[in-house]
N, C-alpha and C positions, 0 to 999 in steps of 0.2 A: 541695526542688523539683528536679527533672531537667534537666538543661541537655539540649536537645534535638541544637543544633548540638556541642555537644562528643559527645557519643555519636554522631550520625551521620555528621556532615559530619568534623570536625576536631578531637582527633584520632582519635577513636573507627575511623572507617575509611580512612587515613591517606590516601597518595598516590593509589595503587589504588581508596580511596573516592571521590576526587574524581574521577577519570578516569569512575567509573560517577555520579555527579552529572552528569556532565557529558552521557556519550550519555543520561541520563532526557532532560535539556532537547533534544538532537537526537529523538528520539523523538517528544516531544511537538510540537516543531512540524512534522514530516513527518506525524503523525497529523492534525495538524488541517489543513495543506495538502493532504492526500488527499480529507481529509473532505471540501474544500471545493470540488472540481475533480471529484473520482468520487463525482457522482451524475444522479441522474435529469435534472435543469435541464441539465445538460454535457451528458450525453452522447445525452439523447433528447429534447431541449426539445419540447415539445407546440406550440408554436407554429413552430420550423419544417418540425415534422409536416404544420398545417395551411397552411404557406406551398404546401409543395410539393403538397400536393392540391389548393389552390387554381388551383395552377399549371400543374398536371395536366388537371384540369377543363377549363384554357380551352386545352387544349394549347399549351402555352407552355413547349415542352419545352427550347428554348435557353436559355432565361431559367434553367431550373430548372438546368441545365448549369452555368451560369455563377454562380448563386446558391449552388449544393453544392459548388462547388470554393472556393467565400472562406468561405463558413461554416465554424466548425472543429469541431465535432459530429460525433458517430461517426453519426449518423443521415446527416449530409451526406457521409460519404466514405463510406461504404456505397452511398446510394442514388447519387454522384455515380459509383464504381466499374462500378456497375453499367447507368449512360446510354451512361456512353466505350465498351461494348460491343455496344450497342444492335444496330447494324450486322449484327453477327455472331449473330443468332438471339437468343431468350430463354434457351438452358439458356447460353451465353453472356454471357449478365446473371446469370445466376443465380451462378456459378461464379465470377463477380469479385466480386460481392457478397460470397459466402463469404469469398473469401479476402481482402479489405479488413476485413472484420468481425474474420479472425482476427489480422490485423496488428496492429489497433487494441488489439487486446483481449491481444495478446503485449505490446505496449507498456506496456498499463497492468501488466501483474504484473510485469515488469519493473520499473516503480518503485515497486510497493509492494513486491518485493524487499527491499530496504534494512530494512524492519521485520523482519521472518524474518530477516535476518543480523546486525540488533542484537540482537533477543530470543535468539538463537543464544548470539553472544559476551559480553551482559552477566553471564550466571550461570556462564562460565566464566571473568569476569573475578573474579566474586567467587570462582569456586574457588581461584583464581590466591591473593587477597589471604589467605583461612584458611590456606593452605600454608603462604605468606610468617610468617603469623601465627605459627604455630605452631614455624617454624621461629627466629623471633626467643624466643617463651618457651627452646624447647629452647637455643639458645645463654646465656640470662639462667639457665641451670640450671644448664650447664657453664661458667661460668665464676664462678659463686658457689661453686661445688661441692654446694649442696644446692636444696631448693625454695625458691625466696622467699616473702613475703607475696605475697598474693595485687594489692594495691597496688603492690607495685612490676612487676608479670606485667600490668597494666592496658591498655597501648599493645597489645601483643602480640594480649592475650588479645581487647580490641577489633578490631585488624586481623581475626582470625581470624573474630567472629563475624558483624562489620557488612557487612563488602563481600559477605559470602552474602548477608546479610539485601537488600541495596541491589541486586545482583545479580538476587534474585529478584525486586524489587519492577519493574527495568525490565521483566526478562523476561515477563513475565506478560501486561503490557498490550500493548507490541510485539507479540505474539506473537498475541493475542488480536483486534487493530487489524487486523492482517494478515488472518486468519481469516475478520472481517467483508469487510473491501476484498475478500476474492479471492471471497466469495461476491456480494460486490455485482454486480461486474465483472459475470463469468457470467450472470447474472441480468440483469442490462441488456443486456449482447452478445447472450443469446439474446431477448429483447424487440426488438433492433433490428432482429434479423434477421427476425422476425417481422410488424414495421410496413413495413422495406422491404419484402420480398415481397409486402403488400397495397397498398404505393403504386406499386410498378412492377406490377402485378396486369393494367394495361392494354393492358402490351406480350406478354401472354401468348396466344399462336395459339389459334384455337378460337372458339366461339359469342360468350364475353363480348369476347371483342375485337372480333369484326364487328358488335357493338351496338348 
């Protein structure tokens, strides 16, 4: 029967293997903290979509001031971005909008960062431990002076092949976590920008605003 932890963990991919055990477990909990913070409930709740056309509605536009600045929803610092400018025209609301939409939204890839730069280093850590590897057989060559069994070449021969294997296994997902997150991101920032521009729709010069 295969002892699992001896082939993967110890000593199959020795120091090097545990260092990449080690970012899988940082991986997986930055994937599940992302998971659970960038998405649709955060960053565009549907309810206080409806607070603020509620709010809208009875013109109770201080209220909504005051309610988009403590909310922390990217829907609330968009639309809240875009009141503070009120004053100065509508392409003026428009243009804060934008640019709180793009802050918000450099923020988040900014921290799913960190997956793109583990999935990065984990398969070059395992490249790192097969070097090592290989370089521990060739020393166990020259200093028997011929091949050994294959038994005693084991440690070596492990290093060499697991911390690829362990390497690839973080890389993959990391990499793939990211992938999804940066498409989410975008995908909601451009939805935000889309509902604020129909919730601030009534600060906009013309027919529908003399209503």
């Amino acid at each position: 029967m295969t002892n699992w932890f001896e082939t993967l963990v110890w000593p199959g991919g020795g120091t090097i293997g545990m260092l990449i055990w080690l970012l899988s477990v940082v991986v997986l909990a930055l994937a599940i903290q992302f998971f659970v913070t960038i998405r649709r409930a955060t960053i565009l709740p549907d309810v206080v979509r409806q607070q603020i056309q509620s709010m809208f509605d009875n013109k109770q536009y201080r209220e909504v001031i005051e309610m988009t600045a403590a909310e922390p929803s990217m829907l609330s610092s968009v639309v809240h971005a875009a009141l503070t400018e009120a004053a100065h025209g509508y392409t003026a609301m428009e243009q804060a909008m934008e640019d709180a939409a793009d802050d918000r939204t450099a923020r988040f890839l900014r921290r799913i960062e960190w997956l793109n730069l583990l999935g990065n280093v984990a398969p070059m850590l395992g490249l790192l431990g097969t070097v090592w590897g290989m370089i521990l057989m060739f020393m166990d060559i020259k200093r028997l002076g011929r091949i050994p069994p294959a038994g005693d070449l084991a440690y070596a021969i492990g290093i060499a092949l697991v911390t690829t294997f362990l390497g690839l296994m973080v890389a993959i997902p990391a990499l793939s976590v990211f992938s999804v997150l940066r498409t989410r991101i975008d995908a909601l920032a451009g939805e935000t920008i889309m509902t604020s521009e129909e919730l601030i729709s009534t600060f906009r010069p013309g027919p529908k605003a003399e209503k």
